[in-house]
N, C-alpha and C positions, 0 to 999 in steps of 0.2 A: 504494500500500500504506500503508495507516494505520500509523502510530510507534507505539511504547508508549507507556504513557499519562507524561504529563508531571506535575510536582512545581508546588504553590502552597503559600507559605509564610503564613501568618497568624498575626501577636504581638496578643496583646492585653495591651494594659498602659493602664491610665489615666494615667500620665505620656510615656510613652515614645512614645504615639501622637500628643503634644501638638507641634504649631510647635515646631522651636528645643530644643527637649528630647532629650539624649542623642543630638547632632549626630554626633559622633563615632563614637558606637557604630552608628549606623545608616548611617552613609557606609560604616565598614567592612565591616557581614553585606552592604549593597549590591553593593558591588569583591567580597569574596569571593565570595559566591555567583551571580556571573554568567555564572557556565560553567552553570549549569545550567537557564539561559534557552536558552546560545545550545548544547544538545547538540540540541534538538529545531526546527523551521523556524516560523515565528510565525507561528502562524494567525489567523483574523481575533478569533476571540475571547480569544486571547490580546493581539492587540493593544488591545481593549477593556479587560482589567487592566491594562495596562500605562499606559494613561490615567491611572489611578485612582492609584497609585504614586506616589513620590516623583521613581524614576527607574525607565527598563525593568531592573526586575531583578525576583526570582522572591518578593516578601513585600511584603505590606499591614500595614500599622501601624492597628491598630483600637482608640478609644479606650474603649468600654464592649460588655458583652454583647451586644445586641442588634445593634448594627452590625458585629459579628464572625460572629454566626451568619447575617445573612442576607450576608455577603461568602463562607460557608463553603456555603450552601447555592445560591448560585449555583455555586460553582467543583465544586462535588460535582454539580450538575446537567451541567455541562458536562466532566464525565468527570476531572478532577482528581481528582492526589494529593494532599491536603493535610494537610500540616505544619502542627501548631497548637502556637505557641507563647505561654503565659501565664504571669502573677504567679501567685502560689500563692492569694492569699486570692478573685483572679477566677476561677482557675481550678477554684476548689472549686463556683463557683457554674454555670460555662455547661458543667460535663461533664454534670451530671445533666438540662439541656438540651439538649444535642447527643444521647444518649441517649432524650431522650423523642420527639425531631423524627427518630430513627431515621435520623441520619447517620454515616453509615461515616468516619472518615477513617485516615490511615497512619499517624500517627503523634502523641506530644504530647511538648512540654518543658516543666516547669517551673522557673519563673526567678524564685528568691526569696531574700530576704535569710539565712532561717532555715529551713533543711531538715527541720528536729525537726518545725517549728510545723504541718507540711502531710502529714510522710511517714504519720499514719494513714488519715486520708482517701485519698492516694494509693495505700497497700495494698490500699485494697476495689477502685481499679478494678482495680490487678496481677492482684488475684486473680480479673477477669472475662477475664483476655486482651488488655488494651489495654496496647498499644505506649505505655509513660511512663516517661521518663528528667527525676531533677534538677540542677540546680546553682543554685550560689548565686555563681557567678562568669563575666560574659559571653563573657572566654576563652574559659574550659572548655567553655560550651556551646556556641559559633562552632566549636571545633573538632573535639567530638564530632557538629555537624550537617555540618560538611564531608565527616567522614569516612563518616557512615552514608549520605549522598546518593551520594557517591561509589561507596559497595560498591554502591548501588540504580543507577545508571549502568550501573557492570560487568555486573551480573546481564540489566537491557535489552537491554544492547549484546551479552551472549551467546545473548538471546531473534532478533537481529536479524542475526546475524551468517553465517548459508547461507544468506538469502533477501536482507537489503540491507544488504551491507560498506560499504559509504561510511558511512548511518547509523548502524553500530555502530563503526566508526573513530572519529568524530566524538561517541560518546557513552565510549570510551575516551579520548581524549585528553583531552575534559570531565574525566572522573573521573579521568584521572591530575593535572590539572591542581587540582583541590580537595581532592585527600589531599596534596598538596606544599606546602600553601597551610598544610594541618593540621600538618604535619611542622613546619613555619616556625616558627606559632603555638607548636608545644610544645617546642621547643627551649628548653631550661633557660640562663637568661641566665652561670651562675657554672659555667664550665668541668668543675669537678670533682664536679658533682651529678650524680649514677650514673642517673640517670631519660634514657631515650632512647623519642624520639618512634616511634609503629608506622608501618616502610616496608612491609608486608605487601604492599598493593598493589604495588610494586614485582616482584616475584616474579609476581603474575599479570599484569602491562601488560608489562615489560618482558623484552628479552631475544628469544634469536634464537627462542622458541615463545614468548612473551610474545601476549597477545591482542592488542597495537598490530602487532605481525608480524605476526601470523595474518590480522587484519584487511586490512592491507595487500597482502599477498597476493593476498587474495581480491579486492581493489579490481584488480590487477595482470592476474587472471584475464578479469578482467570484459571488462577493456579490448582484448584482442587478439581 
């Protein structure tokens, strides 16, 4: 039985994609986002991006347009979801590209210094229906992409969950495992700051009807 379709994340930043550039920031979206490699089993062509990669995790660091859309347009040929994340002033340029090569994909972030300098262009696409959130802070956006991968896990794992409970256990415990991660990430450092991170997830994974029981269960079912 075929899984649901699985997530490919792609940044295009002309520095970020560079050697040695924003070591950091890219070992961490690496460690966080590797539950959502491993919710789904590595097929052969995933093992092929995975080559390409810095390490096997779910994002391509791509240094200018053109090397981004044909990384988008293979991963769009091969049935991925892909996450496109960019700088706002490349970003203004490869939508209306992605658009004319009439490629679908799920989602976009934009990742810039100055949110003023990009939000009118970004309003025309709003206004055609495409999925586009900004920030101007790598946090912020690590764990607004944690969290909205995670709800897209649950939502799988509840497409997969009366025909194959193991694979929707294992894309539950994925997505409990990167809202927790989100939770971490926004945890306000100074005790008495009233801002508390969302355990939403919580309430749908957890608990004795929690979908990680439910799952289990049916896993439980399967076996006798």
């Amino acid at each position: 039985m075929a899984l649901s379709k699985t997530f490919a994340i792609v940044w295009l930043d002309a520095h970020i994609a560079a050697v040695g550039e924003y070591r950091q920031l890219k070992s961490t979206f690496q460690v966080e986002l590797a539950p959502v490699v491993a919710a789904a089993p590595m097929d052969p062509i995933d093992q092929l991006i995975c080559c390409i990669r810095e390490t096997c995790a779910p994002i391509t660091f791509a240094p200018t347009v053109e090397e981004t859309l044909s990384v988008i347009e293979e991963l769009v040929g091969n049935n991925k979801l892909v996450v496109l994340i960019t700088s706002g002033s490349l970003g203004s340029v490869i939508l209306p590209e992605i658009q004319r090569r009439s490629l679908t994909l799920h989602s976009y972030y934009i990742f810039c210094a100055n949110i003023n300098n990009h939000a009118e262009w970004v309003l025309e696409y709003l206004d055609q229906g495409l999925e586009i959130q900004m920030f101007d802070f790598e946090i912020t956006l690590l764990t607004r992409l944690a969290r909205d991968l995670s709800n897209e896990l649950i939502k799988q794992g509840r497409e997969l969950l009366n025909t194959d409970p193991v694979s929707a256990l294992n894309y539950f415990q994925c997505a409990r495992s990167l809202a927790e991660k989100a939770v971490a990430r926004d945890m306000p450092a100074n005790a008495t700051d009233l801002h508390r991170p969302s355990t939403k997830h919580r309430e749908i994974l957890d608990g004795e009807n929690g979908l990680i029981a439910q799952a289990e269960r049916a896993c439980n079912r399967n076996n006798v």
